[in-house]
TORPA-4810 file (N, C-alpha, C, O; in nm, 3 decimals):
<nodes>
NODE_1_21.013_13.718_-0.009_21.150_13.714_-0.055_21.238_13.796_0.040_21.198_13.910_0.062_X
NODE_2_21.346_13.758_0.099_21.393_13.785_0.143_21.508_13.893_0.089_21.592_13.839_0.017_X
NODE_3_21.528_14.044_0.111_21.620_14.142_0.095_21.732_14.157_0.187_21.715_14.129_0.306_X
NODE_4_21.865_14.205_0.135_21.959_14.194_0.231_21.955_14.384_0.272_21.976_14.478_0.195_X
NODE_5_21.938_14.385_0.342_21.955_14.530_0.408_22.099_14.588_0.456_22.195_14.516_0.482_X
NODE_6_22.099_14.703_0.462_22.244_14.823_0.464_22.183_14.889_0.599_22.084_14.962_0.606_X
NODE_7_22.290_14.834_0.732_22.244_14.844_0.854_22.336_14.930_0.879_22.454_14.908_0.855_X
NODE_8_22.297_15.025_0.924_22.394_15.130_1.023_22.390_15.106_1.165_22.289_15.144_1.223_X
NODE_9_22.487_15.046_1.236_22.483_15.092_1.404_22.554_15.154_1.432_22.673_15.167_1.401_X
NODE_10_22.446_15.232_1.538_22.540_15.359_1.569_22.552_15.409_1.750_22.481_15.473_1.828_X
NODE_11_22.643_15.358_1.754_22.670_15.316_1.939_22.834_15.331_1.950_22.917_15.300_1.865_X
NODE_12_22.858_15.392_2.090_22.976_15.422_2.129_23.058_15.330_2.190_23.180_15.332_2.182_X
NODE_13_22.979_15.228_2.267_22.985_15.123_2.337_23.073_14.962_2.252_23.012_14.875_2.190_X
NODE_14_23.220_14.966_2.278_23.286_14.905_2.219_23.239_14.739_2.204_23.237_14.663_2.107_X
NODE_15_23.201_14.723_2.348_23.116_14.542_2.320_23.000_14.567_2.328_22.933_14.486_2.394_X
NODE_16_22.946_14.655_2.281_22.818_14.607_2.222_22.813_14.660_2.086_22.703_14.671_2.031_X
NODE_17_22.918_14.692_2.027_22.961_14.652_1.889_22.961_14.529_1.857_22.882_14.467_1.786_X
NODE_18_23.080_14.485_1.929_23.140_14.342_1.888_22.984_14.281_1.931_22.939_14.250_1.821_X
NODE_19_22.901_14.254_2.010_22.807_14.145_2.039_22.723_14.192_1.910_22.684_14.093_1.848_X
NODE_20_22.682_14.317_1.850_22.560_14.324_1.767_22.656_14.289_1.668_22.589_14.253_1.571_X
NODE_21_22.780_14.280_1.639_22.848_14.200_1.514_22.839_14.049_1.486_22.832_13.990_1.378_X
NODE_22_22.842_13.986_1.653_22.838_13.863_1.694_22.702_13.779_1.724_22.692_13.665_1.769_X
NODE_23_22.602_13.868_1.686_22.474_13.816_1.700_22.400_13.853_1.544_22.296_13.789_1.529_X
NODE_24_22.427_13.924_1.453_22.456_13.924_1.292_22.531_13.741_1.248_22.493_13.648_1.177_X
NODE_25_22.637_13.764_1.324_22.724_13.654_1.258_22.670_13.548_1.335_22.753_13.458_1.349_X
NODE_26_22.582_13.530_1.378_22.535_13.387_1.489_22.393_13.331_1.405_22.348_13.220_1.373_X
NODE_27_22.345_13.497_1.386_22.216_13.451_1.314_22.235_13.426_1.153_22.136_13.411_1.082_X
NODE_28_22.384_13.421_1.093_22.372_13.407_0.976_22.308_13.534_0.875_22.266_13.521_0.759_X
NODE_29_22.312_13.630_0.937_22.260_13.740_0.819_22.330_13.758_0.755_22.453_13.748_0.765_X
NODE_30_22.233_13.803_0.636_22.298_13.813_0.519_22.316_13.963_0.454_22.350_13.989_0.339_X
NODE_31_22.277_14.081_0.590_22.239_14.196_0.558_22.375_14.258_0.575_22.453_14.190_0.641_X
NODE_32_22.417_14.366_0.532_22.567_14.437_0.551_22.560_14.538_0.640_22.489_14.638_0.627_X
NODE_33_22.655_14.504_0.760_22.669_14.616_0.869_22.752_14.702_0.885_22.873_14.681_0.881_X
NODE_34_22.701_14.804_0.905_22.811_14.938_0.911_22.798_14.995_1.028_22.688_14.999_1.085_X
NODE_35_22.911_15.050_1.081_22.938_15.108_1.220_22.945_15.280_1.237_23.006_15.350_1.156_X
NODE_36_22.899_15.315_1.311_22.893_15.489_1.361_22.962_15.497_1.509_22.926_15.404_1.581_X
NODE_37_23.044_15.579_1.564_23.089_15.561_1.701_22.979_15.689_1.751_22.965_15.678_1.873_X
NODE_38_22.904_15.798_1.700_22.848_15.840_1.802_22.735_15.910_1.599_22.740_15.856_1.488_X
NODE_39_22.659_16.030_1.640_22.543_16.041_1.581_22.615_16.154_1.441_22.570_16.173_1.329_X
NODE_40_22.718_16.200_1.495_22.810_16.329_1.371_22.858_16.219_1.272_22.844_16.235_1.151_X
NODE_41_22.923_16.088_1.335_22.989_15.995_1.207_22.888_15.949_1.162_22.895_15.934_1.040_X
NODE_42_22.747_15.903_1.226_22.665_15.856_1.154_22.588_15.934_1.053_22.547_15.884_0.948_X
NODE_43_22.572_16.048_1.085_22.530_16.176_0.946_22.591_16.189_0.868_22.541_16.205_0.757_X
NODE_44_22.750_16.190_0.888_22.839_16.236_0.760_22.846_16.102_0.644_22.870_16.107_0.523_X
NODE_45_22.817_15.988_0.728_22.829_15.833_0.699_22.682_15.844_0.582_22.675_15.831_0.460_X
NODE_46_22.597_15.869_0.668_22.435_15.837_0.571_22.457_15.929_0.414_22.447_15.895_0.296_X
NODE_47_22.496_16.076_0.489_22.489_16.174_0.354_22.611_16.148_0.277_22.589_16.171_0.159_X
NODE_48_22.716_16.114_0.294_22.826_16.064_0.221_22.797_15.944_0.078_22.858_15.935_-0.029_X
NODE_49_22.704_15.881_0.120_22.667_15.726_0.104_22.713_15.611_0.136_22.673_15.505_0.088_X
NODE_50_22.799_15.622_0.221_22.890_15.525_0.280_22.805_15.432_0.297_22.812_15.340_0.215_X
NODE_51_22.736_15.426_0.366_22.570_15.332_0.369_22.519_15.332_0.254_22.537_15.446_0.213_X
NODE_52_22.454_15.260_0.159_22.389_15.234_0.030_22.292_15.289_0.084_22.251_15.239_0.189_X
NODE_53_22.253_15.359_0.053_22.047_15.395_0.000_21.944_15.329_0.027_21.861_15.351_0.115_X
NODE_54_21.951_15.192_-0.097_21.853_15.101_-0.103_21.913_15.049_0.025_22.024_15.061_0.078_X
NODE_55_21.772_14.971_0.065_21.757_14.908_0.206_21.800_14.916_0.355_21.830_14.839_0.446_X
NODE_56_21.784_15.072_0.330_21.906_15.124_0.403_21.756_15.138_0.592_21.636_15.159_0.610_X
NODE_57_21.890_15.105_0.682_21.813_15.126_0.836_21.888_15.196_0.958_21.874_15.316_0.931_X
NODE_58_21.929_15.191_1.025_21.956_15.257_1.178_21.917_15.161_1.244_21.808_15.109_1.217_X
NODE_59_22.017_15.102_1.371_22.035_15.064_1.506_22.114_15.172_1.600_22.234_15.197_1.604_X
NODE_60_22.023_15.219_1.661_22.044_15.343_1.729_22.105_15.311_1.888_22.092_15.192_1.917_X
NODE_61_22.144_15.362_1.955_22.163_15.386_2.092_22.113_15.546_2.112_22.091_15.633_2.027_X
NODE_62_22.103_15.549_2.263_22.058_15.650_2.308_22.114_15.761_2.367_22.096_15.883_2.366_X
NODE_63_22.219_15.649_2.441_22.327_15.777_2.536_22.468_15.740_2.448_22.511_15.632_2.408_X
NODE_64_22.517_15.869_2.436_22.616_15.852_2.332_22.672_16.012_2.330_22.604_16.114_2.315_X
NODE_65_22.845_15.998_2.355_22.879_16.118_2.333_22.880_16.223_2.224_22.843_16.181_2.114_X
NODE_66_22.907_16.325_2.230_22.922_16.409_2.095_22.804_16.441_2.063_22.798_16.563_2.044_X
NODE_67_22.644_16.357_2.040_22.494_16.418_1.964_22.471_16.250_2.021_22.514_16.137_1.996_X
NODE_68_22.396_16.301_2.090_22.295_16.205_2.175_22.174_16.103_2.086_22.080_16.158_2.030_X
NODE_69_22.187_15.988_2.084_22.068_15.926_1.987_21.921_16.028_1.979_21.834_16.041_1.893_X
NODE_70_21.929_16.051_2.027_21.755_16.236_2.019_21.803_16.298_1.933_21.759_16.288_1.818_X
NODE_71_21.894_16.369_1.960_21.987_16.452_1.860_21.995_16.396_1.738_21.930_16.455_1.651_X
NODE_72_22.054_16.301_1.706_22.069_16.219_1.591_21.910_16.206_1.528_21.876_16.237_1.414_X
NODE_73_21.864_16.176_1.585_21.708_16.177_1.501_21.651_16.320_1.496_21.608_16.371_1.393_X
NODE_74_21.651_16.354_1.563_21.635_16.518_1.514_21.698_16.581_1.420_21.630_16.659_1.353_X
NODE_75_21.804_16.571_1.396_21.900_16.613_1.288_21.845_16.533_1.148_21.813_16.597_1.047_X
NODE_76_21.839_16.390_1.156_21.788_16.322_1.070_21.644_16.400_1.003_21.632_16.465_0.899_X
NODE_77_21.564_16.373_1.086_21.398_16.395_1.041_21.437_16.549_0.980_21.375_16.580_0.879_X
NODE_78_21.533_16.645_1.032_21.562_16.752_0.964_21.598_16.748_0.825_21.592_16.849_0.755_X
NODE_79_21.633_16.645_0.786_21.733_16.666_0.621_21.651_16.606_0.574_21.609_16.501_0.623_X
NODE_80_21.598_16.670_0.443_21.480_16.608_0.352_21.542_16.470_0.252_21.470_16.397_0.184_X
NODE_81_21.669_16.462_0.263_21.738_16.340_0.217_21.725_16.212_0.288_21.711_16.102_0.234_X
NODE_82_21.731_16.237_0.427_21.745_16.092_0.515_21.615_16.114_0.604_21.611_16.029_0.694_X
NODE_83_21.512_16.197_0.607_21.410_16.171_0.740_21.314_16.020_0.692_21.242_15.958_0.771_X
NODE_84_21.339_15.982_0.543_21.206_15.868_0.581_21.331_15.720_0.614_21.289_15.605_0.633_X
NODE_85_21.479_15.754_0.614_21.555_15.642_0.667_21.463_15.602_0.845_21.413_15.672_0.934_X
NODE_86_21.482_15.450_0.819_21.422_15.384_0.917_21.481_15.359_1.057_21.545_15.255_1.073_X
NODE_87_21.466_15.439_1.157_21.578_15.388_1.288_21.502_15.293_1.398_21.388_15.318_1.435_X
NODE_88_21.551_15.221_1.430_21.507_15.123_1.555_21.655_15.162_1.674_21.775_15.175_1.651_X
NODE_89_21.574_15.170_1.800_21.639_15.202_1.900_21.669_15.087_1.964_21.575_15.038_2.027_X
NODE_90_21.792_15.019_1.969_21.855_14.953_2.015_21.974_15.033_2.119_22.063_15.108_2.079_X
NODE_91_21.943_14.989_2.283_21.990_15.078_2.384_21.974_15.047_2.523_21.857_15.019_2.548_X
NODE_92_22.033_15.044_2.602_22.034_15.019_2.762_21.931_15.085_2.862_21.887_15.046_2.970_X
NODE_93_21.900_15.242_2.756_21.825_15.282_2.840_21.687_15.249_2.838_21.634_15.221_2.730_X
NODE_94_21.591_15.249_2.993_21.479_15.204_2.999_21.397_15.371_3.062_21.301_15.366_3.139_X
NODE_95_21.436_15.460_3.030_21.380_15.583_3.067_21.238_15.588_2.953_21.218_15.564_2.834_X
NODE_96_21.163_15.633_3.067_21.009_15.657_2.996_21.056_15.778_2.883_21.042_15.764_2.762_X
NODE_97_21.108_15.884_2.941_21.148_16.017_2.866_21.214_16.008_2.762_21.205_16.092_2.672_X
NODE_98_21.312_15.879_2.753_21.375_15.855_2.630_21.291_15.760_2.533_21.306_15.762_2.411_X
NODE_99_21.214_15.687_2.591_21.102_15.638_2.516_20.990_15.693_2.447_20.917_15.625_2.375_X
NODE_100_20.976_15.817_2.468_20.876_15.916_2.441_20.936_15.967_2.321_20.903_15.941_2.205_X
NODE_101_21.032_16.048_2.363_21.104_16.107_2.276_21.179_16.115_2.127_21.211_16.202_2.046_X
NODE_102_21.191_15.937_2.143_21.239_15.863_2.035_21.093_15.856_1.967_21.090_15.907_1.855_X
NODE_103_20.973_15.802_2.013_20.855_15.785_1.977_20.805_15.936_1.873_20.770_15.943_1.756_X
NODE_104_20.824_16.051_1.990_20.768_16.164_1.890_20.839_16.197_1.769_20.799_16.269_1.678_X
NODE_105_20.990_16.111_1.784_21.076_16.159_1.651_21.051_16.012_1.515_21.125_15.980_1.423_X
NODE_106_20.943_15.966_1.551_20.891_15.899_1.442_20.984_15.730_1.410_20.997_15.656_1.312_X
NODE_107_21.033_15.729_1.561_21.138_15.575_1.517_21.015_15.420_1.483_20.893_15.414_1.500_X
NODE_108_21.089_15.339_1.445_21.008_15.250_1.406_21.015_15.140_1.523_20.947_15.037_1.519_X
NODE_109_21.068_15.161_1.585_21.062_15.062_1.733_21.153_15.089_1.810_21.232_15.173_1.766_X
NODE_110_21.181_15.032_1.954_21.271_15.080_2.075_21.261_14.989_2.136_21.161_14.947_2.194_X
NODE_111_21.380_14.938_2.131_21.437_14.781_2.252_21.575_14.821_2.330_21.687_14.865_2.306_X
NODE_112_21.493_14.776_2.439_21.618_14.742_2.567_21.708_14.647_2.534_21.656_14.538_2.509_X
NODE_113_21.845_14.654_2.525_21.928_14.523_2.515_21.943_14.417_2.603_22.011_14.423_2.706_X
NODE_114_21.873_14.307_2.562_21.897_14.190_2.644_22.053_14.174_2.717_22.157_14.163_2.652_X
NODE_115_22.045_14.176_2.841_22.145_14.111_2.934_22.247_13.972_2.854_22.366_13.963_2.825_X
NODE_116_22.150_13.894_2.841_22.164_13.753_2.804_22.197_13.737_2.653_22.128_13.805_2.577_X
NODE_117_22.279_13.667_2.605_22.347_13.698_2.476_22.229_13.643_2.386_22.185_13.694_2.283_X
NODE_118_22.193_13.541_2.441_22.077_13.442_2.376_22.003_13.504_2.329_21.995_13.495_2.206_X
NODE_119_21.917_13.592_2.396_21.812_13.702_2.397_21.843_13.801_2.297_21.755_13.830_2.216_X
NODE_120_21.939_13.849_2.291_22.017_13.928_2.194_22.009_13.908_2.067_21.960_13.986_1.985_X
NODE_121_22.072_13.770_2.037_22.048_13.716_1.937_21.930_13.667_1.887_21.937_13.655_1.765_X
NODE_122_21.844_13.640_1.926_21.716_13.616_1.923_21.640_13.772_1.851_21.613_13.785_1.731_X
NODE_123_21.619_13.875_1.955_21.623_14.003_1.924_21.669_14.060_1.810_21.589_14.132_1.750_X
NODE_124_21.782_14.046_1.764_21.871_14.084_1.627_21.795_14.011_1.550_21.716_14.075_1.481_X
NODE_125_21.793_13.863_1.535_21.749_13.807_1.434_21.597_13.798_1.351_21.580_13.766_1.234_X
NODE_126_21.486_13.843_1.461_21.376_13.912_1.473_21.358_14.087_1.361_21.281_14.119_1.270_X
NODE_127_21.458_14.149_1.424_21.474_14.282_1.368_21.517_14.267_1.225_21.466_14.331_1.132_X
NODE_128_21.615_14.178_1.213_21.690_14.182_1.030_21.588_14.089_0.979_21.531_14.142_0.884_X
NODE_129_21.529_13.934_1.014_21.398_13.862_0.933_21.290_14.030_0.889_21.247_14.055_0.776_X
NODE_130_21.277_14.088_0.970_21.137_14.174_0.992_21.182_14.246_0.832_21.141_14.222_0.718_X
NODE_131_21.283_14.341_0.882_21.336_14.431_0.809_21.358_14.353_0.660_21.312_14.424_0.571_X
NODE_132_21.395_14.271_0.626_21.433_14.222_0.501_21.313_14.152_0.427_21.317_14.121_0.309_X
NODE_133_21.213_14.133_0.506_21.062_14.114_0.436_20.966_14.236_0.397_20.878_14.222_0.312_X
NODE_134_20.995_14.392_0.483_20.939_14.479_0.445_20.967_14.540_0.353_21.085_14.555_0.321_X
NODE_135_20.846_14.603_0.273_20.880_14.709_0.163_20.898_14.826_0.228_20.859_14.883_0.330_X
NODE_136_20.974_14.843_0.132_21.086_15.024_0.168_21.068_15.103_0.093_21.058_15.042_-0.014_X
NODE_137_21.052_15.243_0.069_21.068_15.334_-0.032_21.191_15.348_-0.116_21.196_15.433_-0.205_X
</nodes>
């Protein structure tokens, strides 16, 4: 059965807003997306509830002003309210070190953004099918 999920992205990067809006709206999801411009709006956003709870996830970036996607998960896994929220790293960067790093902070996957919009969409639609078939706490 399919669940509609409460997506946070949280990226500074103005078109690759609009494309992860435009590859949501291509693939027909049915999940509700919410926006963060860097990792402070996305904390005040999670603990606020601005984001619902139930089915709740993270699309992360990595390089990002103000608290760096690391930062942001560090801060996260810190608050006994949001560390078992689910983040997937969606991000440009292909650094081993940022791959590690995200890894030791317990994310649930890490993708490079496809160049190619196709790919993108493909990618997105992969991540929200996945996500809306798994059980969640």
């Amino acid at each position: 059965m399919d669940r509609v999920m409460n997506i946070l992205h949280v990226d500074d990067d103005e078109i690759d807003v609009m494309n992860v809006q435009r590859a949501f709206a291509k693939a027909k999801s049915r999940s509700h997306l919410f926006h963060a411009e860097d990792g402070i709006v996305a904390l005040e956003m999670l603990r606020a509830g601005t984001v619902p709870r139930e089915r709740r996830m993270v699309l992360l970036d990595v390089n990002m002003p103000r608290m760096s996607g690391i930062e942001f998960l560090e801060a996260l896994r810190a608050d006994a309210q949001l560390r078992s929220t689910p983040v997937v790293m969606l991000t440009t960067s292909e650094e081993e070190r940022d791959r590690v790093q995200a890894y030791d902070r317990h994310v649930a996957g890490y993708h490079v953004k496809p160049v190619k919009f196709a790919a993108f969409v493909e990618l997105l639609t992969t991540l929200d099918r996945y996500w809306s078939l798994a059980e969640m706490p």
